[in-house]
C-alpha positions in Angstrom: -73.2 26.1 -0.3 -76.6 25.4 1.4 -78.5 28.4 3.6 -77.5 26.1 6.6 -73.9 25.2 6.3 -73.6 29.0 5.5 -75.1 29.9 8.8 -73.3 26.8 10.8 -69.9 28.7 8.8 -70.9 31.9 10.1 -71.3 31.1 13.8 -68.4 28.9 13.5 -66.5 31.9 12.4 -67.7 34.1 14.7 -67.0 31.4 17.7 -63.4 31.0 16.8 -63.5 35.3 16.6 -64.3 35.6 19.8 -63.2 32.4 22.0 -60.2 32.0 20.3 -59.0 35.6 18.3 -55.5 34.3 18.8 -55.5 30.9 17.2 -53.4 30.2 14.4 -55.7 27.8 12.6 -59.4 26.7 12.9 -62.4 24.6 10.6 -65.4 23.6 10.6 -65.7 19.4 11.2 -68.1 16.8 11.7 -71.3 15.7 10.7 -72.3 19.6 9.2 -69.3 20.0 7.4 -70.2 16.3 5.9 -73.4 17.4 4.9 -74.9 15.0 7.2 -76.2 16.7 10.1 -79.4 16.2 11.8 -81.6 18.3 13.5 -79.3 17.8 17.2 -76.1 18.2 15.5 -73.6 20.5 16.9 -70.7 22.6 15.8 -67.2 20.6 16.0 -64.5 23.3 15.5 -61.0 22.2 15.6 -58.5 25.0 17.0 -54.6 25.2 16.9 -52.4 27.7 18.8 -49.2 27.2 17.3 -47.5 29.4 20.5 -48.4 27.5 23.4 -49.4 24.1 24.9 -53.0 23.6 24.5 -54.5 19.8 24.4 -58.3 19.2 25.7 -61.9 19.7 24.6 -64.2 21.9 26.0 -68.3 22.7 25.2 -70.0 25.9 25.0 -73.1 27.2 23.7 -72.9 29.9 21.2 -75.1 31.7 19.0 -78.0 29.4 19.7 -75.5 26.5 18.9 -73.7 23.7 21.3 -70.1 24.0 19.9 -67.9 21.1 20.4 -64.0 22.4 20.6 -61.5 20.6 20.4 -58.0 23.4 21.2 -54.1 21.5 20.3 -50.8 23.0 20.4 -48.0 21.6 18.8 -47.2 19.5 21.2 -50.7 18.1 21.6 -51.4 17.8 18.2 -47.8 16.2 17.7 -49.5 13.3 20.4 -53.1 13.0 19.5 -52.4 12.4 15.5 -49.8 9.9 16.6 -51.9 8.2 19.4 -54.8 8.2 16.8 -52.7 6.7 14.0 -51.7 3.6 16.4 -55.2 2.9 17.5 -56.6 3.5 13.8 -59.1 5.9 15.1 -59.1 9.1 13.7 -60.6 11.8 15.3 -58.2 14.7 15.6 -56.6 13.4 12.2 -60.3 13.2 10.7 -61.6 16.7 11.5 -58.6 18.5 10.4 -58.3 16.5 7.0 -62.2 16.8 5.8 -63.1 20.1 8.2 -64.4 23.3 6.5 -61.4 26.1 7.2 -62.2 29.0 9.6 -59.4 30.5 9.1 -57.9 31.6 5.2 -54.4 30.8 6.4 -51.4 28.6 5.6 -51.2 27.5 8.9 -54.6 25.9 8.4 -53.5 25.1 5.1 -50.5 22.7 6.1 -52.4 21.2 9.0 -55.2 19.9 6.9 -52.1 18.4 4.4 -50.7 17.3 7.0 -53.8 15.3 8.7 -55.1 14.5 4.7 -51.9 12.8 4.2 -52.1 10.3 7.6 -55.7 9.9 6.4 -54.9 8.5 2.8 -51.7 6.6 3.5 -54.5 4.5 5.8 -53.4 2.5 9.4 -50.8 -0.1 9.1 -51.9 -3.6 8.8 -52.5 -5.9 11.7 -50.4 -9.4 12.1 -51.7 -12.5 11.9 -52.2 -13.0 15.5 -54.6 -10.2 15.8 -56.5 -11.1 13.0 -57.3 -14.1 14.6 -58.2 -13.0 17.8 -60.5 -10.4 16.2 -62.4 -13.9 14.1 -62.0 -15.9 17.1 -64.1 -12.9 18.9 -66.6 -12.7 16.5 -66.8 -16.7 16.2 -67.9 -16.4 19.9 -70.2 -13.5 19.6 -72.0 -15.2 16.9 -72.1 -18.7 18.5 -73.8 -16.5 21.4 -76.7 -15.3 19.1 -77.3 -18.2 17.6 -78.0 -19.6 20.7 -81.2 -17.7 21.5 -80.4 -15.2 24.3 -83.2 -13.9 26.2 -84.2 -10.2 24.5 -82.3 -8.1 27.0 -79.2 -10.4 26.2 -80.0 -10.5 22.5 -79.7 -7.1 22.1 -76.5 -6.5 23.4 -75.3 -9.1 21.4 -76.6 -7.8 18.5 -74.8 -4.7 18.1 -71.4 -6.7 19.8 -71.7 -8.7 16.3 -72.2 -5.6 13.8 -69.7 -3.8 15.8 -66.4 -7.6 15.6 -67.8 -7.8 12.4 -68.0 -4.0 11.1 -64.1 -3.7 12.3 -63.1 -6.8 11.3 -63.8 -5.7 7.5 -61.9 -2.2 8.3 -58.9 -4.1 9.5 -58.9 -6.5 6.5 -59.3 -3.8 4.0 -56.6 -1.7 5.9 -59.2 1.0 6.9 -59.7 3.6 9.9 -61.9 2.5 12.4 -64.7 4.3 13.7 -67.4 3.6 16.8 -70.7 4.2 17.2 -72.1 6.5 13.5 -68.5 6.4 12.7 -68.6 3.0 12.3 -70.9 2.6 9.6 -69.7 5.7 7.9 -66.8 3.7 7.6 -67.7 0.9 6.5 -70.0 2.8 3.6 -66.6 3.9 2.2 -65.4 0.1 1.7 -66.3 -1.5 -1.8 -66.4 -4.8 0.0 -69.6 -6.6 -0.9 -70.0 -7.9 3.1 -69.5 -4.0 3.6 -72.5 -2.8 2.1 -74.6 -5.8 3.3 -73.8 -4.4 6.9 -74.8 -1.2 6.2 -77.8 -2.2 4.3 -78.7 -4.0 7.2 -78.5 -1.6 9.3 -80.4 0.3 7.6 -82.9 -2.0 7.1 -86.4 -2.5 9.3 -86.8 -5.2 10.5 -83.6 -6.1 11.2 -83.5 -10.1 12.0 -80.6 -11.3 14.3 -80.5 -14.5 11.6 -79.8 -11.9 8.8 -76.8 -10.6 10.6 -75.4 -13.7 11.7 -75.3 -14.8 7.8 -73.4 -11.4 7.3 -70.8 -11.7 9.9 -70.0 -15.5 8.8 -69.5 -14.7 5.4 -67.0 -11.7 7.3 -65.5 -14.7 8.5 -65.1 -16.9 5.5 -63.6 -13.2 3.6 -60.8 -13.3 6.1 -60.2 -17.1 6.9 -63.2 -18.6 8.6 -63.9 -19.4 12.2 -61.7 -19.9 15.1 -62.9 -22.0 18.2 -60.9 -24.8 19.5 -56.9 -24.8 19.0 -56.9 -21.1 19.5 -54.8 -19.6 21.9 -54.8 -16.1 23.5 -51.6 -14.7 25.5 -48.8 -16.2 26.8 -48.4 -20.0 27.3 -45.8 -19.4 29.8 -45.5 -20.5 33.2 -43.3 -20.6 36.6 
């Protein structure tokens, strides 16, 4: 364990000590617990009271750190890993599975199966009729940056095309989704060549809008090509 993460552990544990002496389970998540934190990174501690209904997030500053917490009960816990699962974003489910225990108890120890589980069995897979409004999106998106936006535009549109893309390879390969870091974290995991070209591209300087839009249309080809005219969205229904 690394000085840092001992010291993050240490406040963490004193935190939960004193904000939360009653909880029945606690850890350490987020980018720290990863090993990836920067120097703004803050302390994500999830909390679980398994004796009363608890279900919101609240920030504090302790020990010199900003502490993210995020306090369930069972009821609230019951919702969020069930809400989470549907959406296939993980958050709740995420922190619990890969966070750092605060707490040496079996209560922590069977929430972190529990969320470890959901986390491996992956989100169900998505029909064919939103796989093809997810490449009919990203058909448009990159139709719209090939057409030479003015900067402002273009950059919007830039990181609309990683993001269609970026999740359109998560869905395909029956991965979590994740927004923003999460996003590319996610897609790191995936050993899907036009995976690790987004990433790489990302991680690339300079980054050309031409580069991605070869990226994102071989995303496309992967999953079935483009989808323009013919496509339909909603109901047809009328009167």
């Amino acid at each position: 364990m690394t000085s840092a993460l001992d010291g993050a552990l240490k406040s963490a544990q004193a935190f939960v000590r004193k904000v939360h002496p009653e909880a029945a389970a606690s850890a350490l998540a987020g980018s720290i617990a990863l090993g990836r934190e920067t120097r703004t990174s803050d302390l994500d501690i999830v909390v679980y009271y398994d004796d009363r209904p608890a279900s919101f997030a609240e920030t504090l500053r302790h020990d010199g750190w900003l502490v993210e917490s995020f306090v369930y009960g069972p009821e609230g816990i019951d919702e969020w890993f069930a809400l989470e699962a549907r959406q296939r974003r993980p958050v709740a489910l995420d922190m619990w599975a890969g966070g750092i225990p605060l707490v040496d108890n079996v209560a922590t120890v069977l929430l972190q199966a529990r969320a470890q589980g959901v986390m491996a069995a992956g989100p169900e897979p998505i029909g064919a009729i939103q796989q093809a409004d997810l490449r009919y999106g990203l058909t448009a998106a990159i139709d719209d940056l090939q057409g030479r936006p003015d900067p402002g535009e273009e950059f919007a549109i830039i990181a609309d095309v990683y993001t269609r893309a970026g999740e359109l390879l998560l869905f395909a390969n029956r991965s979590w989704l994740g927004s923003g870091k999460w996003l590319v974290r996610r897609l790191g995991n995936l050993q899907d060549p036009a995976a690790k070209r987004l990433v790489q591209w990302a991680e690339s300087v300079p980054r050309t809008s031409e580069e991605l839009c070869r990226i994102a249309q071989e995303v496309l080809e992967s999953v079935g090509g483009p989808v323009r005219e013919g496509h339909t969205r909603g109901s047809r229904e009328v009167g």
